[in-house]
N, C-alpha and C positions, 0 to 999 in steps of 0.2 A: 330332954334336950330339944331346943328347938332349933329350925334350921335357917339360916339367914343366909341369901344369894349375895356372894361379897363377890361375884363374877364382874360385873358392870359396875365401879365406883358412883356414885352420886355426888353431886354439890350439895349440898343442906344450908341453909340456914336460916331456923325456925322463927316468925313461920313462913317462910320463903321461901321457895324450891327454886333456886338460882339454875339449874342447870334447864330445870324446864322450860322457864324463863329463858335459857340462853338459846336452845332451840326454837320457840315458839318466834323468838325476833330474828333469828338466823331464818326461818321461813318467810317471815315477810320478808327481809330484805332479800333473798333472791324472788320472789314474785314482784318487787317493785325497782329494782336492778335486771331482771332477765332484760326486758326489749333496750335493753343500754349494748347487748351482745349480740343480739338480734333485731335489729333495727329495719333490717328491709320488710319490704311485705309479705315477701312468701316468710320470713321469718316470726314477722307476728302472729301472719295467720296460723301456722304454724303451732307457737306458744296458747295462739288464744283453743284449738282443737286439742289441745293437752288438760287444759284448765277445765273444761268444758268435761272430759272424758275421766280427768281425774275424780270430781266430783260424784263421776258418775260408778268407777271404780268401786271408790269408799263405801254407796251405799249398796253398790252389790254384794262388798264384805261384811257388813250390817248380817245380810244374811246367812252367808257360806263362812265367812270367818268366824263370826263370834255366834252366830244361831245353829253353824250346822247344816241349814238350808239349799241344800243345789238346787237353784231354779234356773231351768230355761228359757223363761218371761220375763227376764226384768224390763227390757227392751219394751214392753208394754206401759210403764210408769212412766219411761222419760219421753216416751214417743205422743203421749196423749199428753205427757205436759205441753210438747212444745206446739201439740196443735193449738192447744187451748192458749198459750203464748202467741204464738205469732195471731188466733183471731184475735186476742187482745191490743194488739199493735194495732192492727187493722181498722179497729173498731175506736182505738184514742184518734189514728190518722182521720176519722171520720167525723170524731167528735160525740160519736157516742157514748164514749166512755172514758172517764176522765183517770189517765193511770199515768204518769211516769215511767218512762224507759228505764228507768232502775229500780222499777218494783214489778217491772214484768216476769223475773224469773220465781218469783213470789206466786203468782197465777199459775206459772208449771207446776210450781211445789203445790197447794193448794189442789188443784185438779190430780198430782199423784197420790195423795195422801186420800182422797176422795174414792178413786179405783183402785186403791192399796185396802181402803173400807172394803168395797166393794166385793174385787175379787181375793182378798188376803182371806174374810172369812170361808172362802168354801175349799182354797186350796191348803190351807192350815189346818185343818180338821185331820188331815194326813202328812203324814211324815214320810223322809228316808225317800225309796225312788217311786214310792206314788205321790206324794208331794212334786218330787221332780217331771214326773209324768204329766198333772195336771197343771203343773206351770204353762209347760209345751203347747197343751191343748189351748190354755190360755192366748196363747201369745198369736197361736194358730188364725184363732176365731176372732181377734183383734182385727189380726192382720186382715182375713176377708172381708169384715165387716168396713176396714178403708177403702177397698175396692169396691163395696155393695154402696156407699152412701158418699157420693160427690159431692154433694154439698155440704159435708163439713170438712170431710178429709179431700176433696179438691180432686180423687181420680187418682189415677196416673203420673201426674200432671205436679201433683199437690197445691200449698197454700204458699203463697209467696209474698212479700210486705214488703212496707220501705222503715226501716226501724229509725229516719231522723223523722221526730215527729215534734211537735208544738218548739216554742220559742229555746233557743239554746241556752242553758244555762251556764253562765259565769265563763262562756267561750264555750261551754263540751254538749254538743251538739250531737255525737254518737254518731257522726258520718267517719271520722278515718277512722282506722283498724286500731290506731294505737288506743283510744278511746274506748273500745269495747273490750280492749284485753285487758283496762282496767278496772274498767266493771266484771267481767269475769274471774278477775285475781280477787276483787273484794268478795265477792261471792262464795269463790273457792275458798279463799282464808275462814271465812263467817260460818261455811259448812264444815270444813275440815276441824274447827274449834267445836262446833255443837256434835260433829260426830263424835267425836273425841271425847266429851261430856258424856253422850249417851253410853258411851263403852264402861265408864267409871261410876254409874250408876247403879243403883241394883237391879234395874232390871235390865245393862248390859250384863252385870256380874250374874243373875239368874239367866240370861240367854247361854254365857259360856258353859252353865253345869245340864241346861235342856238340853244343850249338844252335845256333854260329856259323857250324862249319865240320865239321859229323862225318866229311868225308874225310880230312882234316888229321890229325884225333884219331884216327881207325884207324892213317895212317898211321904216326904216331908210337908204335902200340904199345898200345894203349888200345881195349878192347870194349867198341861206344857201347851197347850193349842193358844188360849191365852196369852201367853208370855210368845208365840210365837208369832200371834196375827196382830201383838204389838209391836215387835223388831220388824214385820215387815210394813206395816202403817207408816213406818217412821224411815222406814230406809226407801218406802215407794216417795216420800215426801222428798226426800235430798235429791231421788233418780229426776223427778220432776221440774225441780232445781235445775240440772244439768239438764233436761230438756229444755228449758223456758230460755237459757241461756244456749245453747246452739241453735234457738231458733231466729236471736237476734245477732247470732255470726252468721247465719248461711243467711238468713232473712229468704228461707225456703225451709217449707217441713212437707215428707212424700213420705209413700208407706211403708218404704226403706227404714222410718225410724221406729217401727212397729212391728222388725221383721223380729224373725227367728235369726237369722244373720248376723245383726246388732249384738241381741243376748245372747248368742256365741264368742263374740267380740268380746264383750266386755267379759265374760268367760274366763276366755283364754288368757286375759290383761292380767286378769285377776291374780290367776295363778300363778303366770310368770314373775309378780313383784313377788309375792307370798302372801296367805290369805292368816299366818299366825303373826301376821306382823301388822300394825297398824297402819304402817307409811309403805307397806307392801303394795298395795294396790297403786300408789302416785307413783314410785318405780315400774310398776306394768303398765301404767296408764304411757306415761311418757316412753317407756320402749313398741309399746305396742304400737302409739302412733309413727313413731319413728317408723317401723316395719313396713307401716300399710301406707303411710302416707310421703315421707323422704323417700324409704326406698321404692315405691310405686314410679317413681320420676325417672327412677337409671334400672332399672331393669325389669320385665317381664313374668320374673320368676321366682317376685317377690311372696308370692301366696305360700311357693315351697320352704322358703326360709323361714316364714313366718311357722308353718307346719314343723319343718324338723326341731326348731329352739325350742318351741314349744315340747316334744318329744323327750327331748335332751333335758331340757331343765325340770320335767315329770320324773325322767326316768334317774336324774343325778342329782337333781337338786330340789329334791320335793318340796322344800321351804321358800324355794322362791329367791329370787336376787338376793330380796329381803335377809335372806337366812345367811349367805354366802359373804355380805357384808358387815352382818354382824358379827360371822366368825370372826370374820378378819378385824376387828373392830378389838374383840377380848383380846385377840395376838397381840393389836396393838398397845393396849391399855395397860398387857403386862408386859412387854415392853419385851417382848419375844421374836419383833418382826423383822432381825437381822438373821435369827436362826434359819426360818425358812425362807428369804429371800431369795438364795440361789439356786435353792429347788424350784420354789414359784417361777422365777426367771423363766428356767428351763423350760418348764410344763407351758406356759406362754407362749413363749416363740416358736418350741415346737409344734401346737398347736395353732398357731398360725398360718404359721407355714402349711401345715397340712389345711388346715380352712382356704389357704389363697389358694391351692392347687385344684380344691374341690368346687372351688366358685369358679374357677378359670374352666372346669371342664363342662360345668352346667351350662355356664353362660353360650360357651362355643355352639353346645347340643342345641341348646334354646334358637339360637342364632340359625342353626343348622336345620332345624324343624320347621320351625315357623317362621325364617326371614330371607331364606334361600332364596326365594323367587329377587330377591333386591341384590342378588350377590353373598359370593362367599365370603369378602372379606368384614370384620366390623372392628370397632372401637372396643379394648380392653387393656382396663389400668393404666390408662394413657398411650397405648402404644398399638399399630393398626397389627390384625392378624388377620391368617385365610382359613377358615374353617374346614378347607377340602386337602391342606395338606398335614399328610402322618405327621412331618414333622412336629405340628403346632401341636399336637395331639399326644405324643410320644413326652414333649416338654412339659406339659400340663401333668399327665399320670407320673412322672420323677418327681417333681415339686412335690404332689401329694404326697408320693411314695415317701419320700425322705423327711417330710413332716409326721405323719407317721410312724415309721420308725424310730424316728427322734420323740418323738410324744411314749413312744413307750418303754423306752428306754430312764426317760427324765420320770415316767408315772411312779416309779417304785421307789427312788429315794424321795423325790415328795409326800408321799403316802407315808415314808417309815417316822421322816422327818415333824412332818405332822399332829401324827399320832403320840408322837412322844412328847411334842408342845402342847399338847392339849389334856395329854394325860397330868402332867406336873402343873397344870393349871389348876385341872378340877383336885388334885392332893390340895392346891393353895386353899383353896372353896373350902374343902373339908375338915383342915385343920384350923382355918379362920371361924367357923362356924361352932366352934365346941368350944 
């Protein structure tokens, strides 16, 4: 008997895959509708820092999602792309070399797939966390080496350009923001399609069984170092990508993009979307800039939020948004999602509540630590408070309190409610399958 997942319905029709199809156009039209919603500047810039990062995501999961690969260097691929990008800008603005501003992120990729050659053969020879180990070193000896040699990596200081170069074309000149966010969204379409190719490949489909099972894979004839310093050639090429193209949104690259830092960043993105999902990492990408970059604007204590989500969604949801959306996805699909809505409900607001109370007390202490010399009183959730009286203090810790306890009270008919939609799900799988 064989077993067929009738969990997710499909669209068929041969030889069409209509549903693919309806997703793959559902993608471009929000990348070519997004700045219709966001129209101001910090809104594109914005968009255009997601696009850029998304990119960059993807190919990080190249290696941790479908290879296996935890490195802590990827930040070394897209960091020398975008050097070797912006001196390519530099050097059209000069006239020495004759490139178009929409094949410059071409140059990042080219240059990452170059040091993916490079350094992929010596850190691929090992796996598991000596792999991860010499990524580090990698990214290390990078990093010093931009500070040892000012004249390419520019110091301190870095490389900086003016990305409208030669005659504008047909009007688009690449000086306003909206212009570059749509060479970035082409970009990101063009990599997120060829990523996607490589995953349905066989040698993505031999990458996911090096990560499953690399005894197996030896045994049957197949060098996992090989198949491994291929996924990462080809994912240092997309990182490179995403350099070349944030080098023409900042039209600045410093050694920041060759830290250790960075390939922490993309890291944590990673996992936050979910790394068994393939549009896992565009949902990290996009929350994680929200974190570091929207929230950076209104609060101080954005590095903490960024830390505990991350924490939380390890310790609860180890598949990632990713994962948490697709549940809710089969609820929907079987047509389930009346049952658990007034649990859901619940679990929501009472977690809410309890999140507004615990933001309310950080923000006070943040305020209270580090802004006291300006006064006690600040700005929260629209409404002024004084940090030096119990009272404000007393109402912060009730809010939580009562969020909280409402959170655990609502956690257990959720949880029972749950389990029992998802158990007469998969009976539906099992009895559809025979």
């Amino acid at each position: 008997m064989t077993y067929r997942d009738t969990t997710y319905p499909s669209i068929h029709y041969t030889p069409v895959n209509l549903g693919r199809w309806a997703v793959w156009l559902s993608y471009a039209l929000i990348l070519l509708l997004a700045p219709k919603l966001f129209a101001s500047g910090s809104g594109l810039s914005i968009l255009s820092q997601m696009g850029t990062m998304m990119i960059f995501a993807l190919s990080y999961n190249m290696l941790l999602g479908q290879g296996g690969m935890l490195s802590f260097g990827h930040a070394v691929y897209s960091g020398l792309g975008a050097f070797f990008a912006i001196h390519a800008i530099n050097m059209a603005s000069g006239g020495s070399f004759a490139i178009p501003l929409t094949l410059v992120p071409l140059v990042g990729g080219i240059a990452g797939l170059c040091f993916g050659m490079l350094f992929g053969y010596v850190t691929t020879k090992r796996s598991g966390t000596t792999f991860s180990m010499i990524s580090l070193g990698i990214v290390e000896l990078v990093f010093a080496c931009s500070l040892m040699f000012p004249g390419f990596f520019g110091g301190e200081g870095g490389v900086s350009a003016n990305r409208v170069i030669g005659k504008p074309l047909f009007g688009i000149s690449f000086g306003p923001q909206i212009e570059v966010y749509y060479l970035i969204a082409f970009w990101l379409f063009i990599s997120t399609v060829g990523m996607f190719a490589i995953a349905h490949t066989p040698l993505g489909r031999i990458a996911n069984a090096v990560r499953d099972n690399p005894e197996r894979v030896e045994f049957i004839g197949y060098n996992t170092q090989s198949v491994r310093y291929l996924m990462l050639i080809l994912s240092a090429f997309f990182a490179g990508i995403s350099g070349g193209l944030s080098a023409i949104n900042f039209e600045i690259v410093s050694a920041e993009n060759v830290s250790a830092l960075r390939s922490g960043a993309v890291l944590l993105f990673t996992f936050i979307g979910g790394i068994g999902f393939f549009f896992g990492p565009l949902l990290g990408a996009v929350m994680g800039v929200f974190l570091t970059v929207l929230l950076s604007e209104f609060t101080k204590a954005w590095q903490l939020y960024l830390g505990v989500f991350f924490i939380l969604t390890v310790m609860y949801a180890p598949g990632g948004l990713a994962s948490i959306l697709m549940m809710l996805f089969r609820v929907v699909v079987h047509k389930r999602l009346s049952r658990i809505l007034p649990a859901l409900a619940g679990v929501c607001v009472s977690g809410l509540i309890a999140l507004t109370g615990v933001v309310m007390l950080i923000e006070m202490l943040y305020h209270l630590t580090l802004e006291s010399a300006n006064g006690t009183t600040m700005k929260l959730f629209g409404r002024m408070v004084d940090t030096a009286l119990p009272a404000q203090w007393a109402i912060c810790v009730a809010v939580m309190l009562v969020g909280v306890i409402a959170f655990l009270f609502a956690r257990t008919p959720f949880a029972l409610c749950w389990g029992e939609v998802n158990a007469e799900i998969e009976q539906l799988a099992l009895r559809s399958s025979k």
